[in-house]
Backbone of each chain as ProteinMPNN parsed JSONL, in Angstrom:
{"seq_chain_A": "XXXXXXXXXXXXXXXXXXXXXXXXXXXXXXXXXXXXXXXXXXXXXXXXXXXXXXXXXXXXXXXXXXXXXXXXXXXXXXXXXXXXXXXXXXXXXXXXXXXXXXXXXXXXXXXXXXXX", "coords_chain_A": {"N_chain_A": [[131.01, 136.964, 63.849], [127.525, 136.828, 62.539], [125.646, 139.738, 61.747], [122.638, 140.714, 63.485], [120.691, 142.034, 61.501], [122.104, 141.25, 58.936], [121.623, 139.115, 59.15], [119.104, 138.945, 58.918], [118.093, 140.015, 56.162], [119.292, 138.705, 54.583], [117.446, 136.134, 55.635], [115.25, 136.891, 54.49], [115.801, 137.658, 51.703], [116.524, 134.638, 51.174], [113.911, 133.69, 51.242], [111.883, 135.199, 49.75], [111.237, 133.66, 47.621], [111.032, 130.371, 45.757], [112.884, 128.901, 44.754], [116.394, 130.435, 45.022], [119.027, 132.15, 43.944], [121.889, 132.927, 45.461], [124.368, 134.67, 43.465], [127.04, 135.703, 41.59], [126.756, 138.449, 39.3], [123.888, 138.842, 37.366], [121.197, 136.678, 36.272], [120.569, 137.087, 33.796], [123.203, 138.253, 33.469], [125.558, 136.418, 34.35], [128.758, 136.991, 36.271], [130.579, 135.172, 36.597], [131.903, 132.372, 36.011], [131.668, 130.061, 37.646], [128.978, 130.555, 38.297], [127.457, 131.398, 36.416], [127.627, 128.685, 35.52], [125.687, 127.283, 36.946], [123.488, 128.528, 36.456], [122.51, 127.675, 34.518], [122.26, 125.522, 34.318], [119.697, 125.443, 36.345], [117.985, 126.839, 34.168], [118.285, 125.51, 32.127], [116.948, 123.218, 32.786], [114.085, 124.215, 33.148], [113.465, 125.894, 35.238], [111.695, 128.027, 37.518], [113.191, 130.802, 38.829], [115.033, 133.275, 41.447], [117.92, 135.53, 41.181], [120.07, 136.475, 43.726], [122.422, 139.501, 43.346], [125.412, 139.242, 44.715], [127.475, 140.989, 44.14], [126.879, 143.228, 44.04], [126.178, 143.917, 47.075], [127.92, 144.446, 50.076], [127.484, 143.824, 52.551], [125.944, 141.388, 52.107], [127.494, 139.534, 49.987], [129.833, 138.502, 51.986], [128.219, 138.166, 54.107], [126.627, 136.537, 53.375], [128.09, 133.629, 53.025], [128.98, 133.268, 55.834], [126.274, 132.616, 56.947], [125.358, 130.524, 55.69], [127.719, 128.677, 56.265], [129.438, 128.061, 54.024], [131.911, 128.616, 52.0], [132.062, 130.05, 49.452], [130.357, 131.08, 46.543], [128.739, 130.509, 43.633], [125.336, 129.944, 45.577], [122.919, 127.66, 46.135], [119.43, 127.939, 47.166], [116.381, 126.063, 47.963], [113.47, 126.458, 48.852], [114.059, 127.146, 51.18], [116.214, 125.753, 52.093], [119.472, 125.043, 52.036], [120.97, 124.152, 49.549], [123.638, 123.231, 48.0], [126.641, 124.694, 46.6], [127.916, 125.309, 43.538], [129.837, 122.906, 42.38], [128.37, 120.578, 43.317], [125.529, 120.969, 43.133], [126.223, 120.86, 39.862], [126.697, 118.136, 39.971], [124.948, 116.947, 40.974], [122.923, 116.976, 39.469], [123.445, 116.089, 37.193], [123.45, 113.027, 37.922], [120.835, 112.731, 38.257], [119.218, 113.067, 40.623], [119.119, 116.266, 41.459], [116.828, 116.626, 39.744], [114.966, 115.126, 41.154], [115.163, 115.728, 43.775], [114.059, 118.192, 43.182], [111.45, 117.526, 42.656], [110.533, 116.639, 44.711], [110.36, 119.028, 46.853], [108.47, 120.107, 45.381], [108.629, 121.987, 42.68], [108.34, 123.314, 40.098], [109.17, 122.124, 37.281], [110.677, 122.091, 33.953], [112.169, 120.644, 31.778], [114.009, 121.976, 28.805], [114.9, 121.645, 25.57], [117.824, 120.56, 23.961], [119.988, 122.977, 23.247], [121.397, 123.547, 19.884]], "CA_chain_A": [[129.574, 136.82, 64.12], [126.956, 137.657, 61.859], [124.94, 140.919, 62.336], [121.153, 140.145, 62.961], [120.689, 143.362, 60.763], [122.59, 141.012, 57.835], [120.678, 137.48, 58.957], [117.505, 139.194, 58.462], [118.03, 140.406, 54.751], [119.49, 137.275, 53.943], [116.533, 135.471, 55.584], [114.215, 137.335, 53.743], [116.265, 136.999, 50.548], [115.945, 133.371, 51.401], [112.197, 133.274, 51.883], [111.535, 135.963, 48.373], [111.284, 132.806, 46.212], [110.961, 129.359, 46.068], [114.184, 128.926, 44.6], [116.958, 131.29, 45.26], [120.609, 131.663, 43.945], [123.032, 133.874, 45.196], [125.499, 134.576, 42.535], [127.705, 136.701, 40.909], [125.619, 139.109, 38.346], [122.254, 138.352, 37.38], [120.6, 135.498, 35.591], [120.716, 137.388, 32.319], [124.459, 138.26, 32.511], [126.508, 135.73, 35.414], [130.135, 137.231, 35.97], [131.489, 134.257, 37.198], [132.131, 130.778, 35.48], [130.743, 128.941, 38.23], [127.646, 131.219, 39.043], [126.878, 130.509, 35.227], [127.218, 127.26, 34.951], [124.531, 126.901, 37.986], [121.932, 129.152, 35.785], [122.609, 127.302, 32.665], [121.707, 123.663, 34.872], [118.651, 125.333, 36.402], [118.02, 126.98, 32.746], [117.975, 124.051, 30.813], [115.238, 122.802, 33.51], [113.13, 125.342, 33.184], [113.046, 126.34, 36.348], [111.794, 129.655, 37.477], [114.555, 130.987, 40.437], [115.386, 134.624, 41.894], [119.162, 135.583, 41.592], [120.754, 137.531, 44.129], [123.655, 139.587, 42.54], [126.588, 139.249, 45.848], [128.53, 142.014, 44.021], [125.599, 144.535, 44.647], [125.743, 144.437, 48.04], [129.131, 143.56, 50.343], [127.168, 142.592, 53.431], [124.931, 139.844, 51.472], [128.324, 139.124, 49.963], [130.008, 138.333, 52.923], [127.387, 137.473, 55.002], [126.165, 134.394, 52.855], [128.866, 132.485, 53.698], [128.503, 133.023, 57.117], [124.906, 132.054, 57.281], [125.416, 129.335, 55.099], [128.345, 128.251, 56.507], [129.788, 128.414, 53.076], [133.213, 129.489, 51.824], [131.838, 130.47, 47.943], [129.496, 132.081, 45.585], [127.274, 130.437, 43.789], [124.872, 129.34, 46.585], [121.734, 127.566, 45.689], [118.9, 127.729, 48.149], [115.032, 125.148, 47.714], [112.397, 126.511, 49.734], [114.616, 127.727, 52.175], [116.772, 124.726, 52.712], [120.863, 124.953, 51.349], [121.642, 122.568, 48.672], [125.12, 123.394, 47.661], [127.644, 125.132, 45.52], [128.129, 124.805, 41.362], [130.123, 121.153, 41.893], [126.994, 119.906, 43.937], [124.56, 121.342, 41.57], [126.121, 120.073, 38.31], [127.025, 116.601, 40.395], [123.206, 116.253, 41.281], [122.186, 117.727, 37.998], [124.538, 114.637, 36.421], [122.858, 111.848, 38.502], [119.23, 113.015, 38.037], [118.974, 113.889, 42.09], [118.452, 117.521, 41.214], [115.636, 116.826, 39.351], [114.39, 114.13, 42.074], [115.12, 117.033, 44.708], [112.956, 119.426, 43.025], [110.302, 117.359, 42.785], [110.37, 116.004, 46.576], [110.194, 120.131, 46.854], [106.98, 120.923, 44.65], [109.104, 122.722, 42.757], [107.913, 123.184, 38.599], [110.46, 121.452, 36.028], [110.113, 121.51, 32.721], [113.422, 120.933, 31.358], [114.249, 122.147, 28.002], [114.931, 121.105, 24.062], [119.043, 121.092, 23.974], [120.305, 123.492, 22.315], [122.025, 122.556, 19.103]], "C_chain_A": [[128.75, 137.611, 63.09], [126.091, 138.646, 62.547], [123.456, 140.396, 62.375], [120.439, 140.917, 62.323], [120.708, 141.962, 59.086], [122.035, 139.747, 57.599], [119.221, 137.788, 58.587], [117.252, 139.909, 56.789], [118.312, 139.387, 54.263], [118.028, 136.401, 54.185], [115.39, 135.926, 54.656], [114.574, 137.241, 52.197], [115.784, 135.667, 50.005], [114.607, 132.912, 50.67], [111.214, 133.98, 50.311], [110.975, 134.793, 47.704], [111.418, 131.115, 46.655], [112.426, 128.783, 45.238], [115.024, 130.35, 44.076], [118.153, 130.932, 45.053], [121.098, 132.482, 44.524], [124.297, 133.606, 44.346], [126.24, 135.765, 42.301], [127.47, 137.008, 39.457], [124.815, 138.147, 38.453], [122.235, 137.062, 36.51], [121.081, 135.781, 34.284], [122.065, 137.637, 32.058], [125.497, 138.157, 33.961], [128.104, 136.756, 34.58], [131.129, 136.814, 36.369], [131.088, 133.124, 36.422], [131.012, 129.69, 36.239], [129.172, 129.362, 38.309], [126.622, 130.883, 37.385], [126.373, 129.829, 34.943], [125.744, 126.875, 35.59], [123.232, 127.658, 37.003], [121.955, 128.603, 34.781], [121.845, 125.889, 33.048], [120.205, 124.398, 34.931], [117.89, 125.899, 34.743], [117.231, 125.756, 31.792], [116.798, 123.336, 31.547], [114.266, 123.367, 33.449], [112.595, 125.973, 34.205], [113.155, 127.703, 36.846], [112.784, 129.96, 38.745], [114.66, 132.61, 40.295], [116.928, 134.496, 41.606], [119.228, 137.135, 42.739], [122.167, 137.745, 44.048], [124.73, 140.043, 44.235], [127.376, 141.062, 45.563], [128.021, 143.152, 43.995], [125.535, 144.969, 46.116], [126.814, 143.551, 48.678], [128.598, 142.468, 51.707], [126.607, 141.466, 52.933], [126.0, 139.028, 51.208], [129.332, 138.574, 50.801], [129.179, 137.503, 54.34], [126.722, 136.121, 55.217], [126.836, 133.55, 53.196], [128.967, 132.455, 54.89], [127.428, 132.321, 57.126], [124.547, 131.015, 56.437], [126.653, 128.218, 55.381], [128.983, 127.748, 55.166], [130.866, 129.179, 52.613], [133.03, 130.489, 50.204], [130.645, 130.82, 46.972], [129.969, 131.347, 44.286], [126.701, 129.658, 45.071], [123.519, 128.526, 46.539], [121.297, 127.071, 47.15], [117.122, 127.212, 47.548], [114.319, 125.464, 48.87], [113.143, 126.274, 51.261], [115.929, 126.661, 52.966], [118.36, 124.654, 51.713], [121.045, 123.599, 50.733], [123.102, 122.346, 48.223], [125.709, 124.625, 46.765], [127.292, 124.659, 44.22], [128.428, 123.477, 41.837], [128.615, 120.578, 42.465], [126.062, 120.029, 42.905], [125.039, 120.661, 39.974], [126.248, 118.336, 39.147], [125.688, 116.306, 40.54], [122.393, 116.299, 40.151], [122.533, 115.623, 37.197], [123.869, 113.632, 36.621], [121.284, 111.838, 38.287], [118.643, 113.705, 39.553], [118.85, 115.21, 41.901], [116.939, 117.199, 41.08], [114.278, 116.017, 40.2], [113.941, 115.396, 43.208], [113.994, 117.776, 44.605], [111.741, 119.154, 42.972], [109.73, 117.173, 44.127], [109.596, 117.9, 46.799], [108.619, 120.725, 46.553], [107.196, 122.071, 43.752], [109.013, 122.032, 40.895], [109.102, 122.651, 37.59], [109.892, 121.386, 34.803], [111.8, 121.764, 31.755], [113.232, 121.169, 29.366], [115.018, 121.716, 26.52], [116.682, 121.505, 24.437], [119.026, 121.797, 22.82], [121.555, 123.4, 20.838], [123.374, 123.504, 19.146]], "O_chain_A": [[129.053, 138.755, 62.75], [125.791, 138.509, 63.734], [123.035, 139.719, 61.438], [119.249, 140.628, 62.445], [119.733, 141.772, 58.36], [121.882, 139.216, 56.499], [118.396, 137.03, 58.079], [116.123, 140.248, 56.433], [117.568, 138.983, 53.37], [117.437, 135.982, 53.189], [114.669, 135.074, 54.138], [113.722, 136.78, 51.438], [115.081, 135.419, 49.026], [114.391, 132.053, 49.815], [110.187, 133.465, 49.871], [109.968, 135.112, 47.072], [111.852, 130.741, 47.744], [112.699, 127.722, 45.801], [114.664, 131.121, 43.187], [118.65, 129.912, 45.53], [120.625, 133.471, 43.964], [125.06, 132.645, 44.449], [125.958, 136.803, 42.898], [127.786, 136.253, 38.537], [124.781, 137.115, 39.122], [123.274, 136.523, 36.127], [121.824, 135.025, 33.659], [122.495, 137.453, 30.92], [126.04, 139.095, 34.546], [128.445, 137.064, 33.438], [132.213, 137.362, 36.564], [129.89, 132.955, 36.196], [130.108, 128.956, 35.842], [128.277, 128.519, 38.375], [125.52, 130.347, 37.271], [125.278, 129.738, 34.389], [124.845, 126.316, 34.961], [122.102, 127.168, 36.983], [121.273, 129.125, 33.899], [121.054, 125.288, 32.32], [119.439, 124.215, 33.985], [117.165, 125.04, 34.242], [116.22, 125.411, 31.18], [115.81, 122.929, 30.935], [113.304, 122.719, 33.862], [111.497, 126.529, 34.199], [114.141, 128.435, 36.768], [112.979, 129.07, 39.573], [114.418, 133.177, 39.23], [117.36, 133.354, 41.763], [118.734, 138.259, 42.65], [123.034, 136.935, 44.375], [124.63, 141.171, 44.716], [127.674, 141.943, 46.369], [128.743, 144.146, 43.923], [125.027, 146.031, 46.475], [126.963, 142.377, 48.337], [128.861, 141.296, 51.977], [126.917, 140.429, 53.52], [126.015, 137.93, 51.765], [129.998, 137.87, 50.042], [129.497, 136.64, 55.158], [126.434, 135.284, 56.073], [126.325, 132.566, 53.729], [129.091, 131.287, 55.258], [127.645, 131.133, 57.363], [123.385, 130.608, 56.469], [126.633, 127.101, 54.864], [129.064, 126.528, 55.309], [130.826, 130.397, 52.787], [133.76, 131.441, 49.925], [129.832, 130.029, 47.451], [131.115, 131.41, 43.842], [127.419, 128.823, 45.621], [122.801, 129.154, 47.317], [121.901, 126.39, 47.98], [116.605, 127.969, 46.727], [114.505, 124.795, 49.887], [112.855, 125.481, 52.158], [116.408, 126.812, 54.09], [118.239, 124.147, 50.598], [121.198, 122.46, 51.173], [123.583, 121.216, 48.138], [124.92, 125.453, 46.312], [126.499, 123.762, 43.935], [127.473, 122.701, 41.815], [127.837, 120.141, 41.616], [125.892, 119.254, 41.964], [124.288, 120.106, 39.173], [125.693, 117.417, 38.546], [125.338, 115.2, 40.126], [121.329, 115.706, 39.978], [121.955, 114.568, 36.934], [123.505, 113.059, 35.594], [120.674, 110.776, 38.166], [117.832, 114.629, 39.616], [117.876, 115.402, 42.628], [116.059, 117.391, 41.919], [113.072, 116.183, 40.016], [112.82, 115.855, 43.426], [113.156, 118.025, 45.472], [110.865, 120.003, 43.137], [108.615, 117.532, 44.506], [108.372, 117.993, 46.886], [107.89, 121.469, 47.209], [106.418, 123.025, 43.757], [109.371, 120.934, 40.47], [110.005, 123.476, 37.447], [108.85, 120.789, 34.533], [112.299, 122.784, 31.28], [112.377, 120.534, 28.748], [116.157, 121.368, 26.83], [116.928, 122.533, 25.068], [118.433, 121.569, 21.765], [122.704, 123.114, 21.176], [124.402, 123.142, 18.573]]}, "seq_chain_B": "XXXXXXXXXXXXXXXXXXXXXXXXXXXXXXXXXXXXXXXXXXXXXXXXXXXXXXXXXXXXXXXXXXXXXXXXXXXXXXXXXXXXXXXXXXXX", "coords_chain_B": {"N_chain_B": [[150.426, 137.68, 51.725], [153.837, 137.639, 51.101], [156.281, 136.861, 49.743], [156.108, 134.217, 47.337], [156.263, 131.158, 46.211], [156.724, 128.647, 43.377], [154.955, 126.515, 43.51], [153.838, 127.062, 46.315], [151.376, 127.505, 47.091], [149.418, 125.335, 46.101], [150.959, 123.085, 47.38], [150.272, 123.754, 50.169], [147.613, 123.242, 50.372], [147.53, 120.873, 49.513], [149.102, 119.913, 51.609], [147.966, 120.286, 53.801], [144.889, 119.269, 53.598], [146.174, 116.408, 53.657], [146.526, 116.081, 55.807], [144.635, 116.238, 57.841], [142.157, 115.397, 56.286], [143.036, 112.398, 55.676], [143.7, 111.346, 53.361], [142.529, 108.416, 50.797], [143.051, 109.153, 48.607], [144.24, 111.535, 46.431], [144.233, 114.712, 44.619], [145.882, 117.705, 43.357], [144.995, 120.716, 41.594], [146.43, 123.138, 40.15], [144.384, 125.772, 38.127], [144.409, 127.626, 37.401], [145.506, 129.204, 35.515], [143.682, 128.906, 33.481], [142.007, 131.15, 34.062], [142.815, 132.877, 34.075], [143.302, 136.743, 33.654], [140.636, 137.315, 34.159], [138.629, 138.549, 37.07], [140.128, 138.155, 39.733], [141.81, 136.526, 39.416], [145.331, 136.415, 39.488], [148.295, 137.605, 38.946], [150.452, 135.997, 38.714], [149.404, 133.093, 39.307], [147.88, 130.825, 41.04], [145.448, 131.091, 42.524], [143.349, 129.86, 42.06], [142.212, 126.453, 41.688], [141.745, 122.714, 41.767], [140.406, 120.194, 43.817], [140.245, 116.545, 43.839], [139.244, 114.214, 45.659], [139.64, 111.268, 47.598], [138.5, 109.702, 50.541], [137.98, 107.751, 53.392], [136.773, 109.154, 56.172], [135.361, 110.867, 54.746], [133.845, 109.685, 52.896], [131.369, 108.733, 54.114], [129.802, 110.844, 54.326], [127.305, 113.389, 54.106], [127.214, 114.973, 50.778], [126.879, 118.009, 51.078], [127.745, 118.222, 53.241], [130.192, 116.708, 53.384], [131.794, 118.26, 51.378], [131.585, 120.596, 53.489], [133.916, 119.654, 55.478], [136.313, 119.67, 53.779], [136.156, 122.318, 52.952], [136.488, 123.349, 55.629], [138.803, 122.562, 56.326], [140.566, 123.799, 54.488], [139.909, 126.561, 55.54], [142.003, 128.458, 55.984], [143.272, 129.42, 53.962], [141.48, 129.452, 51.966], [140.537, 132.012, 53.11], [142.327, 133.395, 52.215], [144.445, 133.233, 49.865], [143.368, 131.161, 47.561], [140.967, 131.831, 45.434], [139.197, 130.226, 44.073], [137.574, 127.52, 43.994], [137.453, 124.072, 43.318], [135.583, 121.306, 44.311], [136.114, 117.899, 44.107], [134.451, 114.694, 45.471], [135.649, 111.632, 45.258], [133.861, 108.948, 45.729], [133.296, 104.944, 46.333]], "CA_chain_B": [[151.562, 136.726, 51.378], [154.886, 138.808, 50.367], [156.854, 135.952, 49.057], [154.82, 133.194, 47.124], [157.084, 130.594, 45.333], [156.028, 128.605, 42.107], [153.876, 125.873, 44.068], [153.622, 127.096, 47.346], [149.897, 127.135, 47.61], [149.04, 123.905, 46.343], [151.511, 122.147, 48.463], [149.483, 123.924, 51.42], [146.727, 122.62, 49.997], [147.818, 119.117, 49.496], [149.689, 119.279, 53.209], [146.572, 120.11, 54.993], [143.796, 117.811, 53.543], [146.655, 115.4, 53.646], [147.181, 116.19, 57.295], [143.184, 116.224, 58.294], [141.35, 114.064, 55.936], [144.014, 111.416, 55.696], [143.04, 110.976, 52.037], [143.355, 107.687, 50.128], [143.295, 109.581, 46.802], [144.006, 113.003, 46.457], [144.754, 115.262, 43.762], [145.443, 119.279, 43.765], [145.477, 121.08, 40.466], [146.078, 124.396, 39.722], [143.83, 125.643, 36.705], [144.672, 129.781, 37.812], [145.6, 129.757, 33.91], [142.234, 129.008, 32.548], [140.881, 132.578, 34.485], [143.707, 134.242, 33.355], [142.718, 137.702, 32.917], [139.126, 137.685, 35.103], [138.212, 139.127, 38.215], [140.409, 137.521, 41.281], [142.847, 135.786, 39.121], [146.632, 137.102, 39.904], [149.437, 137.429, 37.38], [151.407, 134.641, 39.219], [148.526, 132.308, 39.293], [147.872, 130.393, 42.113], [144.05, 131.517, 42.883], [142.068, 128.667, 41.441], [142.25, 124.841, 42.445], [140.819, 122.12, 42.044], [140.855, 119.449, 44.725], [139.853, 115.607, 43.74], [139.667, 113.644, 46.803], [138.524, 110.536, 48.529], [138.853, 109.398, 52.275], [136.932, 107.457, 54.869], [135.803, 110.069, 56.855], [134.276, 111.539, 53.887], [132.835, 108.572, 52.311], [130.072, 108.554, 55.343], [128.816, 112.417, 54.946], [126.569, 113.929, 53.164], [127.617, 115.72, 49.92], [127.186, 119.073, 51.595], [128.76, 117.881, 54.663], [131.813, 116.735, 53.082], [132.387, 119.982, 51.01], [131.913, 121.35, 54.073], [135.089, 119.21, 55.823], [137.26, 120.473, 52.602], [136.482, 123.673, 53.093], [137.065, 123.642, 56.814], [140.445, 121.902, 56.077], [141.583, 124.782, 53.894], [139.511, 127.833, 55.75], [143.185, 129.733, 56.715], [143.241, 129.473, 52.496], [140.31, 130.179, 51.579], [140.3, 133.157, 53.218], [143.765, 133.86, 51.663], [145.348, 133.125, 48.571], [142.413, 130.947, 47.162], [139.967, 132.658, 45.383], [138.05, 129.716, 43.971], [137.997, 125.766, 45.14], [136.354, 122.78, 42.629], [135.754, 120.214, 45.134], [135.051, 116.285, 43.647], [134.485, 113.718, 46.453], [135.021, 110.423, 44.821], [132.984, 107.271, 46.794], [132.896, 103.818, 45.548]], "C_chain_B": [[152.964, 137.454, 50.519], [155.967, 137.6, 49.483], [155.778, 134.55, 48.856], [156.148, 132.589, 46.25], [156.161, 129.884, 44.41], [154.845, 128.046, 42.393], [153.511, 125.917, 45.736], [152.333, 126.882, 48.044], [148.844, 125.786, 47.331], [149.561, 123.194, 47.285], [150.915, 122.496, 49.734], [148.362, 123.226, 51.224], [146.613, 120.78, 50.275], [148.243, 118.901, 51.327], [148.449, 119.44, 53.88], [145.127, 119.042, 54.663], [144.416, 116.524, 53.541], [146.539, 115.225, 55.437], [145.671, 115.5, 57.729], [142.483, 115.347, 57.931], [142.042, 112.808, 55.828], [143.544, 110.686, 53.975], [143.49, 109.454, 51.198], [143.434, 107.898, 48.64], [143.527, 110.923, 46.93], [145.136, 113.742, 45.165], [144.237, 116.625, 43.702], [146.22, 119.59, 42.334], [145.379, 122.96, 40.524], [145.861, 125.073, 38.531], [144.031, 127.475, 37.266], [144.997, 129.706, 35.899], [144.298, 129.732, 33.049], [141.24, 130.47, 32.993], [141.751, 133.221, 34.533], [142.972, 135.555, 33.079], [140.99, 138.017, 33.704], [139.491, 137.926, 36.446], [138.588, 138.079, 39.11], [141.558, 136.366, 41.032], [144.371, 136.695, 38.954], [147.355, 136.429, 38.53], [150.245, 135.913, 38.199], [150.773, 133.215, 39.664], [148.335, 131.827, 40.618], [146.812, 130.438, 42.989], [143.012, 130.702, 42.801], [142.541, 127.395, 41.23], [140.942, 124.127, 42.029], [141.118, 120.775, 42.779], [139.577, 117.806, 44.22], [140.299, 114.89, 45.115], [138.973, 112.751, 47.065], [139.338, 110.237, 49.771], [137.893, 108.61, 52.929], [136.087, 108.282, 55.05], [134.939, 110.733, 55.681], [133.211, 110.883, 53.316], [131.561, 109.03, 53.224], [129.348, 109.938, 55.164], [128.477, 112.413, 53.588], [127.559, 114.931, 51.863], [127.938, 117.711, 50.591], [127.952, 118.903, 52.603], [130.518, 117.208, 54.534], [132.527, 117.875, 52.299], [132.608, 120.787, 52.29], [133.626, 121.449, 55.123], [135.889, 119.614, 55.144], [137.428, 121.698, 53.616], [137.136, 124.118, 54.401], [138.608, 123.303, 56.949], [141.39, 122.957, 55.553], [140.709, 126.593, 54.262], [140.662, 128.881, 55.558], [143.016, 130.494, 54.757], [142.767, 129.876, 51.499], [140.102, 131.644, 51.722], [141.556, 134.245, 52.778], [143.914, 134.273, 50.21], [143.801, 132.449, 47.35], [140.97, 131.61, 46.961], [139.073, 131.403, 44.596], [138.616, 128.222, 43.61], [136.86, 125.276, 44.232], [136.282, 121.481, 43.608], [134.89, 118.643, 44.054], [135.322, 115.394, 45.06], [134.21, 112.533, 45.707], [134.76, 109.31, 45.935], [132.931, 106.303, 45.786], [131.823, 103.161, 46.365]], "O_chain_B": [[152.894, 137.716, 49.318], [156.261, 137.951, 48.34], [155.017, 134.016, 49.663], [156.944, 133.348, 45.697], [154.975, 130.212, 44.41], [153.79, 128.505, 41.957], [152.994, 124.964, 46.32], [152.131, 126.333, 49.127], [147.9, 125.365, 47.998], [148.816, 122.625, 48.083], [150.964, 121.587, 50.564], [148.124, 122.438, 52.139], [145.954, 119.949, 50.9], [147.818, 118.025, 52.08], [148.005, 118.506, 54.548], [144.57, 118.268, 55.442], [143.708, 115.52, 53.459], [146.488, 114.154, 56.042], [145.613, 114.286, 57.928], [142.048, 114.492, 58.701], [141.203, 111.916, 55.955], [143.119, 109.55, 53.767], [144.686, 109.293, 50.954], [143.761, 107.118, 47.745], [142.792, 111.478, 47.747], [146.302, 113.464, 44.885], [143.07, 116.994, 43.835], [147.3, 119.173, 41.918], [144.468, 123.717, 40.859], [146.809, 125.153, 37.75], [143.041, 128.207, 37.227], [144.355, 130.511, 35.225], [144.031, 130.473, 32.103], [140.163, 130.801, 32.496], [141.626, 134.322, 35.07], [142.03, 135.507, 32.288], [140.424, 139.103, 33.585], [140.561, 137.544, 36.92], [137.796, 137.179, 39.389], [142.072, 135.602, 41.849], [144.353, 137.678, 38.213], [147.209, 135.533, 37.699], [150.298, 134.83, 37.616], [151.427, 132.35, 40.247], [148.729, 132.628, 41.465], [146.95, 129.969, 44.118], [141.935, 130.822, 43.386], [143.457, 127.33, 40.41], [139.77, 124.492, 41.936], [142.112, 120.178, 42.368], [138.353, 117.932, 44.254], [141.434, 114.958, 45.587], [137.756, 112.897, 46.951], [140.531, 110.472, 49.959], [136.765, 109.101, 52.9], [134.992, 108.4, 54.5], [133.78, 111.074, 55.916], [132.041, 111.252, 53.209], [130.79, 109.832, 52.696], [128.338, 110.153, 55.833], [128.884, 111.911, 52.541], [128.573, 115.525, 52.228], [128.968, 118.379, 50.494], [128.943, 119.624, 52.73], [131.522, 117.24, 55.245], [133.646, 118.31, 52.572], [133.564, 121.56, 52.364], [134.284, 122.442, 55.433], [136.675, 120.229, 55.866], [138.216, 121.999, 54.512], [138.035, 124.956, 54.467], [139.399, 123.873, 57.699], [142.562, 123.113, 55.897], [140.834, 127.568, 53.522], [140.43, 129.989, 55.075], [142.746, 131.651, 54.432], [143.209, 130.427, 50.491], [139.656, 132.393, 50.852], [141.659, 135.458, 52.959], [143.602, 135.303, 49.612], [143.317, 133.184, 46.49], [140.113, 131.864, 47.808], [137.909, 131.796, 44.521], [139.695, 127.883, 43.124], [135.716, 125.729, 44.218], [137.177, 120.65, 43.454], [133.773, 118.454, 43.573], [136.407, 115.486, 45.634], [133.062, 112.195, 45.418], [135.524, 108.989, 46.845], [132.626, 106.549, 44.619], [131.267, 102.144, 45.951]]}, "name": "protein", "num_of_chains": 2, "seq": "XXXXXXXXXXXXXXXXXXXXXXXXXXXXXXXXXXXXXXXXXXXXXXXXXXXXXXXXXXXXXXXXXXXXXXXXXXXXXXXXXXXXXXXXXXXXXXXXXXXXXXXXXXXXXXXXXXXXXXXXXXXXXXXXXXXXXXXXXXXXXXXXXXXXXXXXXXXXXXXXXXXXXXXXXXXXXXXXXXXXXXXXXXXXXXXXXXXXXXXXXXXXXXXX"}
């Protein structure tokens, strides 16, 4: 059972930002493969997002997957509503549904020049 | 886990989403050599999977909602030996 101590930091985590990752490290320096790849998709969109770093703190770490019903880290969260994991995220990214998503949302895109 | 043989944890893998989702495709890889050397990968590999799958029951759910069937399929696993799960759900 989660603690309502650990649902209420998460909810408020949550609620910080209009998009929210939990990952492993920060935006500027992921220390996971997958948690990466997910900042490199929203990234290249230009989309502004909060990270929260899991390995900072064990209840958040732990707790997310509880309250997300979630076995893994990265977690992406849209105006408070769970969208998935990395495969989800690059699979929606792939199809254009991300970028459909974010607009349904109200949620700023301005995707970015590839990099060569 | 005090004894782990070479493929012991895929074949759990494979026996239980075989058992549960009744899959008509399924494929379990173990990529533990490509995180060789990072945080949660073991000298004897066996930590990192990736599970291609289709099924019925999955076809019909939502993208989150069928990751979530996976995962529930291999929770004992998850919370084990598996330290990190690529799920693809192929649909035609």
């Amino acid at each position: 059972m989660l603690e309502d101590k650990i649902k209420e930091r998460i909810g408020h985590n949550i609620a910080s930002d209009d998009v929210v990752l939990f990952m492993k490290g920060t935006p500027v320096f992921p220390q996971c493969g997958f948690s990466a790849a997910v900042v490199g998709v929203l990234s290249h969109l230009g989309i502004k997002f909060s990270g929260v770093n899991v390995l900072d703190d064990d209840e958040i770490r732990e707790g997310i997957k509880a309250y997300s019903d979630w076995p893994t880290i990265p977690q992406l969260y849209v105006k408070g509503e769970f969208i998935g994991g990395c495969d989800i995220i690059r699979e929606m990214y792939e199809t254009g549904e991300l970028m459909e998503m974010l607009n349904t949302h109200g949620i700023d895109v301005n995707p970015q020049p590839m990099q060569a | 886990m005090s004894e782990m043989s070479e493929n012991s944890v895929k074949q759990a893998i494979e026996m239980r989403l075989q058992e549960i989702l009744n899959p008509d495709f399924l494929k379990v890889e173990d990529v533990s050599w490509q995180h060789a050397g990072h945080a949660g990968a073991r000298p004897g590999g066996q930590s990192h999977f990736e599970v291609t799958i289709a099924s019925n029951s999955l076809a019909k759910l939502s993208r989150v909602a069928a990751h979530r069937a996976v995962n529930q399929a291999l929770a004992e696993l998850l919370a084990g030996p598996i330290h990190a799960l690529q799920i693809t759900i192929k649909r035609d």
